[in-house]
C-alpha positions in Angstrom: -10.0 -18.7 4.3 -7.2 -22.0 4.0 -6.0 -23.4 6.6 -2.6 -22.3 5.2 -3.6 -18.8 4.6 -4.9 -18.5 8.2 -1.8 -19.8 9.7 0.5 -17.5 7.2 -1.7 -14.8 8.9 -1.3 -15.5 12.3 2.4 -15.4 11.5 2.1 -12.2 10.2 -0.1 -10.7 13.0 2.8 -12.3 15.5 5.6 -10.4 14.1 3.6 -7.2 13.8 2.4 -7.1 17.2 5.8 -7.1 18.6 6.2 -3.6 16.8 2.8 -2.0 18.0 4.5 1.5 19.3 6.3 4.0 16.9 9.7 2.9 16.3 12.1 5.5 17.9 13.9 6.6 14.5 10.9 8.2 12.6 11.2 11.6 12.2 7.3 12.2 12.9 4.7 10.5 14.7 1.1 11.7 13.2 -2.1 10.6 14.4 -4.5 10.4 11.4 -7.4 11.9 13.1 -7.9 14.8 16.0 -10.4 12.7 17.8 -12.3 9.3 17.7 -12.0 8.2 13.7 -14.9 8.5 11.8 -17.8 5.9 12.2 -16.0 4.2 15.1 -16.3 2.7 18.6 -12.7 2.1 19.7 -14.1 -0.5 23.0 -16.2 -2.4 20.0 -13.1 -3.8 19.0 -10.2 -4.0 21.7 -11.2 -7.9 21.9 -12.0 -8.6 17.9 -9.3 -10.9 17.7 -7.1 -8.7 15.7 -4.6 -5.5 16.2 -6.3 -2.3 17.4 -4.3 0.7 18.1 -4.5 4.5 17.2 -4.2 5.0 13.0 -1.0 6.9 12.7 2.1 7.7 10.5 5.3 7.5 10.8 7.5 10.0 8.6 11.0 8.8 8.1 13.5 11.2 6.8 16.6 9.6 4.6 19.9 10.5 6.1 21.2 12.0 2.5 17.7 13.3 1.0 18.4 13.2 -2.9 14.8 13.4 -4.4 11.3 15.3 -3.3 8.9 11.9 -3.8 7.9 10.3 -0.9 6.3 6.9 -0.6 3.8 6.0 1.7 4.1 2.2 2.8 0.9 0.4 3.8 1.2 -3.3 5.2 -0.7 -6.4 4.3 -1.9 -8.3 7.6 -5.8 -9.2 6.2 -6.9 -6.4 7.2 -7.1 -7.5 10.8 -3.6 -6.3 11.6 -0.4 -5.1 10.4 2.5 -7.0 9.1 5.0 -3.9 9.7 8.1 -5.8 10.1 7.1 -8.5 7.7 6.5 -6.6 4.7 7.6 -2.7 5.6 10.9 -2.5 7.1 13.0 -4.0 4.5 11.1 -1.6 1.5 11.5 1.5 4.1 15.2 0.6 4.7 15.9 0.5 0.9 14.0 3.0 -0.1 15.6 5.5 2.7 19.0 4.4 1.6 18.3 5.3 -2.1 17.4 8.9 -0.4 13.9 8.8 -0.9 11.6 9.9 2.5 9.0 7.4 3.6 5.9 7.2 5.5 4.9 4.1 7.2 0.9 3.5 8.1 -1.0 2.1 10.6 -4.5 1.8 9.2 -7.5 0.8 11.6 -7.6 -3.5 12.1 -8.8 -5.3 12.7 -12.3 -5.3 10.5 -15.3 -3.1 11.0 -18.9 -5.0 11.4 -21.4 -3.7 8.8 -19.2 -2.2 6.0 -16.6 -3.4 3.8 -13.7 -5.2 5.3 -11.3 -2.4 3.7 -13.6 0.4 4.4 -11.9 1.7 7.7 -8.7 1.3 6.4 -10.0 3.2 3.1 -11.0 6.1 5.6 -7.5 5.9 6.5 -5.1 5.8 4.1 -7.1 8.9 2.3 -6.7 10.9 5.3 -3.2 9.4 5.6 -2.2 11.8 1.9 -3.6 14.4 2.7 -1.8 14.8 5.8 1.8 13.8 4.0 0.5 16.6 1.4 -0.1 19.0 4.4 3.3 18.5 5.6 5.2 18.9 2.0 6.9 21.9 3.1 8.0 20.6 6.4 9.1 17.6 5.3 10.7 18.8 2.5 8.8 16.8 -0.1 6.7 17.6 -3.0 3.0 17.3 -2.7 2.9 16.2 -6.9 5.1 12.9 -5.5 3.5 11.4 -3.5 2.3 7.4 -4.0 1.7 4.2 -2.2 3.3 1.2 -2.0 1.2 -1.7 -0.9 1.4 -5.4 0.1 -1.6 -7.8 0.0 -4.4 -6.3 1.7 -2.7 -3.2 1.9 -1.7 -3.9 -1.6 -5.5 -4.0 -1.8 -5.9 -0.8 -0.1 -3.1 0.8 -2.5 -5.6 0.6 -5.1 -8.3 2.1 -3.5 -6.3 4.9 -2.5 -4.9 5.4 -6.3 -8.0 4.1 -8.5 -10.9 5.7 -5.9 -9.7 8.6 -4.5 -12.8 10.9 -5.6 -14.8 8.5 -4.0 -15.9 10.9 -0.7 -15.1 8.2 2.2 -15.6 10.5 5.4 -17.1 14.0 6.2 -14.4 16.9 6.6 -13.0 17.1 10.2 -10.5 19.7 9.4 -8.7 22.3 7.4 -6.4 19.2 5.8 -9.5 17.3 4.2 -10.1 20.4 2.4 -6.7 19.0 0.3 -6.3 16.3 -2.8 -6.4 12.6 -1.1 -5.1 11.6 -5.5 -1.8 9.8 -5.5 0.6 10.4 -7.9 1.8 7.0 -8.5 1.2 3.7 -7.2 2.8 0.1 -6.3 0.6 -2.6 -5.9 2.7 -5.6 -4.4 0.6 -9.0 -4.4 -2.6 -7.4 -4.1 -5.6 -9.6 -2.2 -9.1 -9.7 -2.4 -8.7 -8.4 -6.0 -10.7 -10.9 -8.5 -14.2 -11.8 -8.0 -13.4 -15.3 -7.2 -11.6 -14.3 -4.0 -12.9 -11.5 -2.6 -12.2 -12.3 0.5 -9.8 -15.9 0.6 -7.4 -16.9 -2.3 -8.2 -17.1 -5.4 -10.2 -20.2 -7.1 -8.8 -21.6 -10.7 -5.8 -19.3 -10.2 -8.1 -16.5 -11.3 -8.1 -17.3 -14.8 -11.3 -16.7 -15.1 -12.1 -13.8 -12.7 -13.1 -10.2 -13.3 -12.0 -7.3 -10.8 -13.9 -6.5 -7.8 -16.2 -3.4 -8.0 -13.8 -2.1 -5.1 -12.4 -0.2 -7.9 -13.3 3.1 -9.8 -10.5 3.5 -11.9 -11.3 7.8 -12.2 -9.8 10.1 -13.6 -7.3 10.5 -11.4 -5.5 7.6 -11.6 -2.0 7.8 -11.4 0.6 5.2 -13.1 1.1 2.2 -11.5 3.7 -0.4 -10.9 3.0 -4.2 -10.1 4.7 -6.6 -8.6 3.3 -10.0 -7.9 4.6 -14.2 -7.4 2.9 -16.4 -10.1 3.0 -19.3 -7.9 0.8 -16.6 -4.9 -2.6 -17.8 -3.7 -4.0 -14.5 -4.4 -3.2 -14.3 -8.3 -1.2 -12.6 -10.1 -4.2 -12.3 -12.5 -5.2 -9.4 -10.3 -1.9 -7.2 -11.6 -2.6 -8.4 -14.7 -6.4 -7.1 -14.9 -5.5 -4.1 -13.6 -2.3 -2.8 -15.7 -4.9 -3.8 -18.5 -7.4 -1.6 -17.1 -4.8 1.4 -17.1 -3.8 0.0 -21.0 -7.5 0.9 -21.4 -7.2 3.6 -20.0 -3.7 5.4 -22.0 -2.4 5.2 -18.3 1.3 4.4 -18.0 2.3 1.2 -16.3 4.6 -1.4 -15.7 4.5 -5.0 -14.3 6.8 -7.8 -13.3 5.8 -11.3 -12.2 8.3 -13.8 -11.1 8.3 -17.3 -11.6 7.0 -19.6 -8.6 6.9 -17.0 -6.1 4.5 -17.7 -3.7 2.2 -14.8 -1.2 4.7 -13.2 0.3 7.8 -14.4 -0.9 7.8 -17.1 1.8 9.2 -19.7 -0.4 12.1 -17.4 -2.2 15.7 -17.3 -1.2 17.4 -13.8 0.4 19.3 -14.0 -3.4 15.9 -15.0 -5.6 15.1 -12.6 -8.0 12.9 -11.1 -6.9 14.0 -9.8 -3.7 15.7 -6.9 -6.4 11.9 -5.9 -6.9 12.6 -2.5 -4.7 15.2 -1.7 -7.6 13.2 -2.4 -10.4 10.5 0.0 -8.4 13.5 2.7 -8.3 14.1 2.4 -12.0 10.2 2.3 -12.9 10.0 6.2 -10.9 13.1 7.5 -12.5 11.5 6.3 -15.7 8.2 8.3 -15.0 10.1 10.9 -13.9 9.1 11.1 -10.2 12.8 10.4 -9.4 16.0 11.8 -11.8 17.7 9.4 -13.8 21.3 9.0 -15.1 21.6 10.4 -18.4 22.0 7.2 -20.0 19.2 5.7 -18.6 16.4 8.3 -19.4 13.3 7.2 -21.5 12.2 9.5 -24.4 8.0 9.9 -23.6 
C-alpha cells in the first residue's frame, strides 16, 4: 500500500470512528446476525488496528416516500473500517430527499486472518439483503428493488454482493437465510482491489493491462449495473470499464460515467465539479431501468 493511500486511509478511518454508534434518525437499527457472526472470534480482533463493532443496519425512512426501491449503502474504508461520514452521508441525504428509503451498513473490519480480506464483509452484506428483503412489508419497500451502492472497498464488496450472490458464503442461522441474497441492481462507485494488478494496493500501469480478479462470478443473477469512477483514481477506472464489458458480454444492461481527473475519492474535486451531480445521474440511470418512475418525457423505449 502507498504511503498516500495509507494516509488517505487513516483519514478515512478518523472520520468514521467518530460515528461508530447508530445515528439517532434511522428508522431501524438491525443487527445482522442473532449471535456471534459466522466464523468469528470477536476478542481476536478488538486490537487489529482497525474498526470493530457489531455488523448492523441502519434503515432510513424518506420523509415524503415516493418510490418502493431501496438502496443499500456500503462504505469504502479498506476493509479495515468504515468511512460512513466520508462516503455515506452525503449519498443517503440525497437519495432520502429524492424519496427513496436507504439502508446504511456496517460490515465486519477490520480484516479476517486466513481468508480473503473481503470475505467477512461478503458474509455480511449477503445477510445484510436478505434481511432488507425480510422487512419489505414493514418498510414499505419492494423486495424486486433492492441494490447496492458501493464505494471503493465497499464498491468492491458491491460487486460481490451483485455478480456472486449464488455463491453460498455461510450456513443458514435462521428463517431469513432461507430468502434470495440477488440484488436487483447495482452501483459500483470507484471500486478497489478490482484488476489483477492491484488486488490489494493501487493499481500498476493504470490498469491498462489488467484482467479482473476471480473475486467475481458474474451468474446468472446479475442485475444491471451503474459505474461511476475518477480517471485520474489510483484504483483505475479500468476496473468499471472491465466490468460493464463483462455485462456487454453478457446482454446485461449498464451504464457508466468517468470523469476527467478525478482522483480516489473525489479528494481533489471542487463541492461544484462535475461530478459531485453523480447521485443525479444514478437517479436518472433507475428511472431509466425502471426501478424508479420517470417523467413522461424522459422515459426510454426498451
Amino acid at each position: 500500500m502507498s504511503r498516500t493511500l495509507k494516509i488517505t486511509a487513516c483519514f478515512l478511518l478518523l472520520l468514521a470512528a467518530l460515528c461508530l454508534t447508530a445515528h439517532a434518525n434511522a428508522f431501524d437499527v438491525v443487527n445482522l446476525w442473532p449471535s456471534t457472526p459466522p466464523g468469528d472470534k470477536p476478542e481476536q480482533y478488538q486490537d487489529a488496528g482497525g474498526q470493530y463493532y457489531t455488523p448492523r443496519l441502519e434503515f432510513w425512512r424518506p420523509e415524503n416516500q415516493t418510490t418502493d426501491a431501496c438502496i443499500i449503502i456500503s462504505c469504502g474504508g479498506c476493509y479495515n473500517g468504515v468511512a460512513y461520514d466520508v462516503e455515506g452521508v452525503a449519498p443517503r441525504d440525497f437519495f432520502l430527499e429524492n424519496g427513496v428509503a436507504v439502508v446504511m451498513l456496517w460490515y465486519r473490519t477490520p480484516r479476517r486472518p486466513n481468508v480473503a480480506k473481503h470475505f467477512a464483509a461478503w458474509q455480511d452484506i449477503q445477510r445484510a439483503v436478505r434481511i432488507v428483503r425480510s422487512n419489505a412489508e414493514n418498510w414499505n419497500i419492494s423486495p424486486d428493488k433492492i441494490g447496492v451502492m458501493g464505494f471503493s472497498a465497499g464498491g468492491h464488496l458491491c460487486l460481490m454482493a451483485a455478480t456472486s450472490s449464488l455463491t453460498k458464503t455461510y450456513e443458514p442461522v435462521d428463517e431469513i437465510d432461507k430468502l434470495s441474497c440477488s440484488l436487483n441492481f447495482a452501483i459500483p462507485v470507484y471500486p478497489a482491489y478490482a484488476l489483477t494488478d492491484g488486488v490489494d494496493e493501487e493499481n500498476t500501469g493504470k490498469g491498462n493491462d489488467a484482467e479482473l480478479v476471480d473475486d467475481f462470478a458474474f451468474d446468472e443473477k446479475t442485475p444491471p449495473m451503474c459505474f461511476i469512477h475518477g480517471d485520474g483514481d489510483g484504483y483505475s477506472a479500468m476496473a468499471s470499464v472491465m466490468a460493464y464489458r463483462q455485462l456487454r458480454k453478457m446482454g446485461i444492461p449498464g451504464e457508466m460515467h468517468v470523469y476527467a481527473y478525478a482522483n480516489h475519492a473525489f479528494f481533489n474535486c471542487g463541492p461544484d465539479a462535475p461530478i459531485r451531480k453523480y447521485p443525479q445521474r444514478v437517479l436518472e440511470w433507475l428511472q431509466a431501468i425502471n426501478i424508479l418512475d420517470a417523467p413522461e418525457s424522459a422515459r426510454v423505449q426498451h
